[in-house]
Kinemage of the C-alpha trace (Angstrom):
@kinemage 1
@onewidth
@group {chain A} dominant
@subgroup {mainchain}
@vectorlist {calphas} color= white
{ca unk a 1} P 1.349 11.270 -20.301
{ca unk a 2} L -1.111 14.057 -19.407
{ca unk a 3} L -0.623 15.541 -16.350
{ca unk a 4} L -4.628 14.905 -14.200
{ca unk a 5} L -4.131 15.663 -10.380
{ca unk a 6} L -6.601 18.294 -9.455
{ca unk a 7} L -6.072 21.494 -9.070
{ca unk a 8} L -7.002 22.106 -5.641
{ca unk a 9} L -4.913 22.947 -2.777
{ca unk a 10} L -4.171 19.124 -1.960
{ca unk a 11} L -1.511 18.502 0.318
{ca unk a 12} L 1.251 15.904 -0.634
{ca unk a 13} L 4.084 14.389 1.634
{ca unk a 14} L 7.371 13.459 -0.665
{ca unk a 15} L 10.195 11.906 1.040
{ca unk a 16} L 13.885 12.332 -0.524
{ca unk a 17} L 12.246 15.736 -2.118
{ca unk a 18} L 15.462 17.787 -1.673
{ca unk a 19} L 17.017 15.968 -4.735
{ca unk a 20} L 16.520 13.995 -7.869
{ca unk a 21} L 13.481 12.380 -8.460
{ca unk a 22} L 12.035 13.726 -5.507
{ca unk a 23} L 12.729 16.903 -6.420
{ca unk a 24} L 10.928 16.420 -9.675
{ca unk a 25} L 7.922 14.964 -7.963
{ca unk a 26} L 7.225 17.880 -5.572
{ca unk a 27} L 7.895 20.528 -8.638
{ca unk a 28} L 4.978 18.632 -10.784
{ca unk a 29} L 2.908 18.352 -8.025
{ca unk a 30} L 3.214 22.225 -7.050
{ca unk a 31} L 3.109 22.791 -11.008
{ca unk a 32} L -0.562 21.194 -10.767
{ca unk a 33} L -1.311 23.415 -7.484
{ca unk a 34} L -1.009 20.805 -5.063
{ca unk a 35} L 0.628 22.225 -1.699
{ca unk a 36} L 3.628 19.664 -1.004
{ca unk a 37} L 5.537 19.081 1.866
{ca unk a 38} L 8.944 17.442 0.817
{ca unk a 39} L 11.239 16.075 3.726
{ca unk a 40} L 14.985 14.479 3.978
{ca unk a 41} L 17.913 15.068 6.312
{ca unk a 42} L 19.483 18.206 4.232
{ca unk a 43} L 18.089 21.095 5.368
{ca unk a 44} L 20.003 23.585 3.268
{ca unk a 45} L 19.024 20.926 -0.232
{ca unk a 46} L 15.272 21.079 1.319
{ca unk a 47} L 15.560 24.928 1.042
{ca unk a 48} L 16.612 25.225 -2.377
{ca unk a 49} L 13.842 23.340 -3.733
{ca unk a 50} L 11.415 25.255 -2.024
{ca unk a 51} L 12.759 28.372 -3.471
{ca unk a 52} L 11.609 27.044 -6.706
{ca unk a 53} L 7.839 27.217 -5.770
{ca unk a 54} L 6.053 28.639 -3.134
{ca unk a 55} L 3.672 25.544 -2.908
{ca unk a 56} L 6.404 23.529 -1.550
{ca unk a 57} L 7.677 23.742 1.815
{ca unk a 58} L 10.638 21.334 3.697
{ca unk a 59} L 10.663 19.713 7.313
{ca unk a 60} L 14.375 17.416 8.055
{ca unk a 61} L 13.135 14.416 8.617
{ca unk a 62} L 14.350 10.610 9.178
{ca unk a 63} L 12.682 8.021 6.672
{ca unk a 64} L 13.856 5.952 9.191
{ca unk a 65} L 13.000 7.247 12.841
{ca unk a 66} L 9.465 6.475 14.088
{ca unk a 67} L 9.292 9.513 16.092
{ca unk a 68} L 11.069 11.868 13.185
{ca unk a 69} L 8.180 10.676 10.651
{ca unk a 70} L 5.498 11.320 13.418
{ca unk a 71} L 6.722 14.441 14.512
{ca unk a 72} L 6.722 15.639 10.611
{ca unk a 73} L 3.366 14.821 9.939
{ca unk a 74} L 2.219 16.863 12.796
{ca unk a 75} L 4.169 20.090 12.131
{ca unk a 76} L 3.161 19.774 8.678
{ca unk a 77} L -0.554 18.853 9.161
{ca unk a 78} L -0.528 21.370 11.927
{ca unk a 79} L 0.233 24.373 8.802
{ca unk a 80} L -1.350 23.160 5.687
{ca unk a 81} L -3.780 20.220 6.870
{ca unk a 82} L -3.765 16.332 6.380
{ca unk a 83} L -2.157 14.761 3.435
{ca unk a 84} L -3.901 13.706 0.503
{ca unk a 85} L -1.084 12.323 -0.863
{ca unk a 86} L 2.004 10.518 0.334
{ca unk a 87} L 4.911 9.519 -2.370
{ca unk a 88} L 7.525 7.771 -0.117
{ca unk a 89} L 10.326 7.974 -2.763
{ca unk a 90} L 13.740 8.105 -0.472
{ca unk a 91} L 15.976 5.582 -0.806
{ca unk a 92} L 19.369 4.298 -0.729
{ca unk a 93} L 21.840 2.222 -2.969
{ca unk a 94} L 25.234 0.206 -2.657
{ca unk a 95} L 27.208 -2.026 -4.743
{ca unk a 96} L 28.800 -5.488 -3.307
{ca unk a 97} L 28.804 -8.705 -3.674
{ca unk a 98} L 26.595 -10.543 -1.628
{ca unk a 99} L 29.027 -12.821 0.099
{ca unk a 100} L 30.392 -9.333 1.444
{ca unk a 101} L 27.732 -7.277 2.397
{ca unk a 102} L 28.039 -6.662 5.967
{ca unk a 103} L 25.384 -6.756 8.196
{ca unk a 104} L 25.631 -3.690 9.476
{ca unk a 105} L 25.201 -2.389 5.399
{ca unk a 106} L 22.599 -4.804 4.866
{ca unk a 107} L 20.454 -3.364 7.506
{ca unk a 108} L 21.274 0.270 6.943
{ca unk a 109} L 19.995 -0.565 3.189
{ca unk a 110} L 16.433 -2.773 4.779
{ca unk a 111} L 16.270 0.566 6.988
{ca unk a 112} L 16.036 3.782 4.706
{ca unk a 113} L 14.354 1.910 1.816
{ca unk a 114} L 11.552 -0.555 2.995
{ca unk a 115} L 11.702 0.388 6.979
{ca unk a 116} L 11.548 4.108 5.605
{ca unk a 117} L 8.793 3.378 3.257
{ca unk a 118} L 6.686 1.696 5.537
{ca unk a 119} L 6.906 4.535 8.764
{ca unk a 120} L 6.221 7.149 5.401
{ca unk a 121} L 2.917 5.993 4.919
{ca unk a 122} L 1.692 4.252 8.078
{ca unk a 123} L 1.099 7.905 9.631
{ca unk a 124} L -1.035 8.576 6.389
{ca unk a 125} L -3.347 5.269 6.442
{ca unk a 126} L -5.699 5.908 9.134
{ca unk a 127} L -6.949 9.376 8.222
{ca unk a 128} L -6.766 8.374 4.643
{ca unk a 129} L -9.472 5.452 5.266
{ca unk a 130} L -11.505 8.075 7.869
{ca unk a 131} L -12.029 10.442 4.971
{ca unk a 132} L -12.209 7.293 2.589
{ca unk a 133} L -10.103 9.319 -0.239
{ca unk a 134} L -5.924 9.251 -0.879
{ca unk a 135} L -2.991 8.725 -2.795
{ca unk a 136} L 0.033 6.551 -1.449
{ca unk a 137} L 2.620 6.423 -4.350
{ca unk a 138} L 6.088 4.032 -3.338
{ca unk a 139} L 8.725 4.850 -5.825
{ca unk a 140} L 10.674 1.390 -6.237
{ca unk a 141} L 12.604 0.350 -8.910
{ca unk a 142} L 12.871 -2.039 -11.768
{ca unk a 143} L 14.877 -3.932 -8.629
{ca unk a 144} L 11.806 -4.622 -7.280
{ca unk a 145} L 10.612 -6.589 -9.984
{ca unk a 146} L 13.555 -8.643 -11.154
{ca unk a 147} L 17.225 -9.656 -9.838
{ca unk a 148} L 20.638 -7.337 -10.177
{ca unk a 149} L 23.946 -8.733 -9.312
{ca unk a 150} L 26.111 -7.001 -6.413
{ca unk a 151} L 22.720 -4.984 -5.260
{ca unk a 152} L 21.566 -8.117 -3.278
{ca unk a 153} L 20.479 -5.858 -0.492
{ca unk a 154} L 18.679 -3.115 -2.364
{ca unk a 155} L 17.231 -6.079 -4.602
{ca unk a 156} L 15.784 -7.213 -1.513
{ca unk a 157} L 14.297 -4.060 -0.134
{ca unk a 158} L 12.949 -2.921 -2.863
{ca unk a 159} L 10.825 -6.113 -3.595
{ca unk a 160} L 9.709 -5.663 -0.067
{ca unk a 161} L 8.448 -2.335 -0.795
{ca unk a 162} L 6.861 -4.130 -3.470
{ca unk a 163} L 5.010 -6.557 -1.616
{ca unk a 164} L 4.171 -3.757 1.143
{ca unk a 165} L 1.999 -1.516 -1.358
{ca unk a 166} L 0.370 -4.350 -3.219
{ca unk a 167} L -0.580 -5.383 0.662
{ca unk a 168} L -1.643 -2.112 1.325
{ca unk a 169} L -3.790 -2.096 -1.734
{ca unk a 170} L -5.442 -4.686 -0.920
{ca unk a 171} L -6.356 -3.838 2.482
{ca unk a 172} L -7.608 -0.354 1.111
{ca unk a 173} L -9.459 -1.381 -2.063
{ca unk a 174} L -12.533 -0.487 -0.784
{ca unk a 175} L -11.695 2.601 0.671
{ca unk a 176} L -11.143 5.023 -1.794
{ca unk a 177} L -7.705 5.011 -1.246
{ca unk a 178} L -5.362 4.113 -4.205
{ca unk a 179} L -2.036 2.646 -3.641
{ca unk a 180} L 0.753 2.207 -6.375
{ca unk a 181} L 3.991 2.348 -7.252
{ca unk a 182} L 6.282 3.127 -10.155
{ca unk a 183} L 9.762 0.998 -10.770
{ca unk a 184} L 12.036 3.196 -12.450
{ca unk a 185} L 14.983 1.471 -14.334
{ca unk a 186} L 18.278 3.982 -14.214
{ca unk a 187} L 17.577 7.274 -13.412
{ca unk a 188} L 19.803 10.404 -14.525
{ca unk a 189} L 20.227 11.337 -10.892
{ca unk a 190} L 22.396 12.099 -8.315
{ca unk a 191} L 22.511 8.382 -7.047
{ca unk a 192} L 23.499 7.748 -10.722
{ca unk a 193} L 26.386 9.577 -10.902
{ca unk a 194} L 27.441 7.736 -7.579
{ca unk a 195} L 26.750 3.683 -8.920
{ca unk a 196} L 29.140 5.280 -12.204
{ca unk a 197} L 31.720 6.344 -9.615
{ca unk a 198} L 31.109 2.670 -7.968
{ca unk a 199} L 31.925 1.229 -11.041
{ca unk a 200} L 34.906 3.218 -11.905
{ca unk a 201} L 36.433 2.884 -8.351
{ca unk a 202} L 35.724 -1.041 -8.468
{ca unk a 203} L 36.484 -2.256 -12.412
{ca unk a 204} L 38.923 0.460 -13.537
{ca unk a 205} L 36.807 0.953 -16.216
{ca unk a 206} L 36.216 4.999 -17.967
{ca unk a 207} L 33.163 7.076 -16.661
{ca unk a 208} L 31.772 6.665 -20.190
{ca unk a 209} L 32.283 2.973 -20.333
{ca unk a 210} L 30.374 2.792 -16.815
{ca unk a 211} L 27.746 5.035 -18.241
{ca unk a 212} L 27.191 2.911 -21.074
{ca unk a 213} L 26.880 -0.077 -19.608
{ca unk a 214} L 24.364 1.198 -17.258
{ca unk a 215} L 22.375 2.318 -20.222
{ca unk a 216} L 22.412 -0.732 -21.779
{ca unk a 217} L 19.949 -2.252 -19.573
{ca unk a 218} L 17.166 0.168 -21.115
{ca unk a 219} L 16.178 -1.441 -24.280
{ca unk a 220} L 15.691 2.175 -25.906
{ca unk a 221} L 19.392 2.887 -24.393
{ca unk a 222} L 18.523 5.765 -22.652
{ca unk a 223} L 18.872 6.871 -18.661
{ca unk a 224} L 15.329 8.100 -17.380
{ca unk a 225} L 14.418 11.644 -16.614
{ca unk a 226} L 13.411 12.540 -13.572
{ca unk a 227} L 10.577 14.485 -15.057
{ca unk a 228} L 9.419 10.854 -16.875
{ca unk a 229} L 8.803 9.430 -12.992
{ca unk a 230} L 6.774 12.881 -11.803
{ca unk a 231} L 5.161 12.656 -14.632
{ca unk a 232} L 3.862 9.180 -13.809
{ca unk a 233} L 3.419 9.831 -10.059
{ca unk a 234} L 1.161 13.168 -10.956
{ca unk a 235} L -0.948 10.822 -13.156
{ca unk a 236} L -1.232 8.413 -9.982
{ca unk a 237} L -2.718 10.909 -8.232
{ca unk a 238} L -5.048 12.078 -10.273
{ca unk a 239} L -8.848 11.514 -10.826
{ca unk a 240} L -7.964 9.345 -14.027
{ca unk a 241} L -6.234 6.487 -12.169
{ca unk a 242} L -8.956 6.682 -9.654
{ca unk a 243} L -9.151 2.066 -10.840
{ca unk a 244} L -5.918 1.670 -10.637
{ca unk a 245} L -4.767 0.524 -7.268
{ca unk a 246} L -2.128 -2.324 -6.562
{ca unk a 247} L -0.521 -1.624 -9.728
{ca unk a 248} L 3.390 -1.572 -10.644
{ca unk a 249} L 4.105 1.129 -13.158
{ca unk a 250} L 7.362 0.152 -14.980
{ca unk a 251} L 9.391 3.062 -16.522
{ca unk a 252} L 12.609 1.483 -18.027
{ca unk a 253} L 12.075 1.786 -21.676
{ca unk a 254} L 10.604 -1.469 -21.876
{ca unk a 255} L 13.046 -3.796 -19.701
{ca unk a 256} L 12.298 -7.549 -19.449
{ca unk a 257} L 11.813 -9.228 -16.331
């Protein structure tokens, strides 16, 4: 996929951008000379990825405090102006089966991804629609188009993130602002290593044999790339996806719903 967001000192908001796909996400945008903002709760993780350009800069941040996400936006927008783009990609997974999912888990899922998602770009929407221009990307998941066992909870948030941008899209269609989001299946991430670990912990089975079943679920039996989900959210962004608003970009190697 070509790489099309402008060149022009933009400003982009990417939540979770201290790791993983995140990371990816504010190194392609900075690669395209887009001035990023990347936030999480690690301060010391936020600082190593800005070492790696100086376009991108890191404020700790909450996904899931009101006040944390407002207070962000106007530090950041206070240095380097109002965001053009907003990708809220942090998230959250666990593993149990859904007659033992606590509440207290249950929430804490609801919370970081769709709560999180939501207080991401609400901040955004308002100046957005004044200068009638914007990109809101949600990075969801392949669980947000189809059912998992023992992920009941991330299933469920993730579909709501899901219905909140094709909402959003709707409201905005006539704005000039896009709205989209990309479901990647397995990711070679962080979070990966952690649903292996899961796995191991829970079935006795080897890393390897945890890997592989994992990477069955991608018909071309493969884990994603990080890289393969900027590359997709820099494309979103860009001047030549200007149409496409509402939208649910799949990247899982061509998995079935």
């Amino acid at each position: 996929m070509t790489s099309t967001a402008k060149t022009t000192a933009r400003h982009a908001l990417v939540t979770g951008g201290g790791s993983g796909v995140g990371r990816a996400i504010a190194l392609a945008l900075a690669g395209a000379g887009v001035n990023v903002t990347i936030c999480g709760r690690r301060e010391a993780a936020l600082a190593e990825v800005g070492k790696e350009s100086p376009r991108i800069a890191g404020v700790a941040a909450d996904v899931t405090d009101e006040a944390s996400m407002v207070s962000l936006y106007e530090k950041a927008e206070a240095a380097r102006g109002p965001f053009d783009i907003v990708v809220a990609n942090a998230g959250m997974a666990g593993s149990t089966p859904a007659h033992k999912i606590s509440l207290a888990d249950w929430q804490r899922t609801i919370d970081v991804n769709l709560t999180g998602a939501f207080l991401t770009v609400k901040p955004a929407l308002s100046g957005m629609l004044a200068r009638k221009s914007g990109s809101i990307v949600f990075v969801a998941s392949t669980a947000g188009l189809k059912g998992y066992a023992y992920v009941g909870a991330y299933v469920a948030a993730k579909h709501g993130v899901v219905g909140l941008m094709r909402a959003l899209a709707t409201e905005t269609a006539k704005s000039g602002v896009t709205v989209n989001a990309v479901c990647p299946g397995f990711v070679e991430t962080e979070m990966l290593e952690e649903s292996i670990q899961r796995i191991v912990d829970k079935t006795g089975r080897s890393a390897d044999e945890a890997r592989a079943s994992l990477a069955a679920t991608n018909p071309q039996g493969r884990f994603i790339q990080p890289e393969e989900v900027a590359e997709a959210v820099l494309w979103l962004c860009g001047d030549a996806a200007r149409s496409i608003t509402g939208q649910t970009i799949s990247i899982s190697g061509g998995e079935a719903w």
